[in-house]
N, C-alpha and C positions, 0 to 999 in steps of 0.2 A: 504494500500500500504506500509505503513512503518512494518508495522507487515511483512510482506512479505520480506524486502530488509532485517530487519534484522537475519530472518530465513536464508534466503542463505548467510549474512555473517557468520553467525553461522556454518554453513555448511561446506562451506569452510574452513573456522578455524580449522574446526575439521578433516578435510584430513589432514593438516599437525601435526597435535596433535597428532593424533593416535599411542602406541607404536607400533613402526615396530620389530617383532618377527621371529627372522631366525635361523630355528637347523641345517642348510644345512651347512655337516662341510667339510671341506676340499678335495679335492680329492687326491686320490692315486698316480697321474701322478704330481701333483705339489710337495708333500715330495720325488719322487725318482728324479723331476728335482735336486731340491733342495740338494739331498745328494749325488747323482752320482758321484762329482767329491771327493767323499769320500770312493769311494767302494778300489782302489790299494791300500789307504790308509791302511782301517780297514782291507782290508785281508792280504796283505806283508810288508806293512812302519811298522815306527819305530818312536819316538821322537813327536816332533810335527808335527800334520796335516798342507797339503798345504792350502795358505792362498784363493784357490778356494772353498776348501773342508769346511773352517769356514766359507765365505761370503754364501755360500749353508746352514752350520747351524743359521747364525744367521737367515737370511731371513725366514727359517723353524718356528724359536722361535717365529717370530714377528708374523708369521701368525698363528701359533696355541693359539687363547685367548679364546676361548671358550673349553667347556668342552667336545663340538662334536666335536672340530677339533683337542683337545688332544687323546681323543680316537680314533678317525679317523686317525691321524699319528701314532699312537700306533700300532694299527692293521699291518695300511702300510709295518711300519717299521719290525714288527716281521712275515711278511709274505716275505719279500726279505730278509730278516736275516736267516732264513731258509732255502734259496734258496744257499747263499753265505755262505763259511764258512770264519769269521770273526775271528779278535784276540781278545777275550773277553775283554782280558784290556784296548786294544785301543776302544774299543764300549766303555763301560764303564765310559773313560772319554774325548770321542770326544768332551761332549758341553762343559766341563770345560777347556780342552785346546784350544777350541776357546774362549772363553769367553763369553759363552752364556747360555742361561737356557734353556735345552730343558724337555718337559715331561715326558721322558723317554730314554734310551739307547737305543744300537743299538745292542740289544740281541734278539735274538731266542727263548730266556725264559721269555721274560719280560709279567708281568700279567696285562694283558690293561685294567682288571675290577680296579683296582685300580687309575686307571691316571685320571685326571680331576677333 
């Protein structure tokens, strides 16, 4: 019987032990939430981005920490970037005038085999 009880503590133990393993990165609809209030910006502003347009990039930054969901905003990003004609220099430096770190820009050209 004690051989037994300690087999099912063991058990149990080891549901919560196990590493939990997830590639599922990011979806498409969360980085264009995320940067929409940035599209007047990057296509006709000027100066610094509104301050909707940063809380959209940093919330972006925080959620892309894996290397699927760098690539997965990557793609995102360069498939509505091509959609929209943007001012390259404001893409370029959206996350540093918010003060964030994003993966990559908000080009058209940008090469997503590299991010991550």
């Amino acid at each position: 019987m004690n051989v037994l009880k300690s087999l099912a503590i063991i058990s149990v133990l080891g549901i919560f032990f196990i590493p939990r393993y997830s590639e599922s990165a990011i979806s498409c609809s969360v980085v264009i939430q995320d940067l929409q209030p940035c599209v007047s910006y990057l296509t006709s502003g000027s100066g610094n981005p509104p301050e909707t347009c940063c809380d959209g990039v940093k919330s972006l930054a925080a959620a892309t920490t894996t290397s699927a969901d760098k690539k997965a905003a990557c793609q995102c990003i360069k498939s509505v970037a091509n959609s929209v004609t943007v001012k390259p220099e404001l893409a370029r430096a959206l996350a540093s005038n918010c003060g964030a770190s994003l993966p990559v820009d908000a080009s058209p050209t940008v090469d997503c085999t590299t991010v991550g």
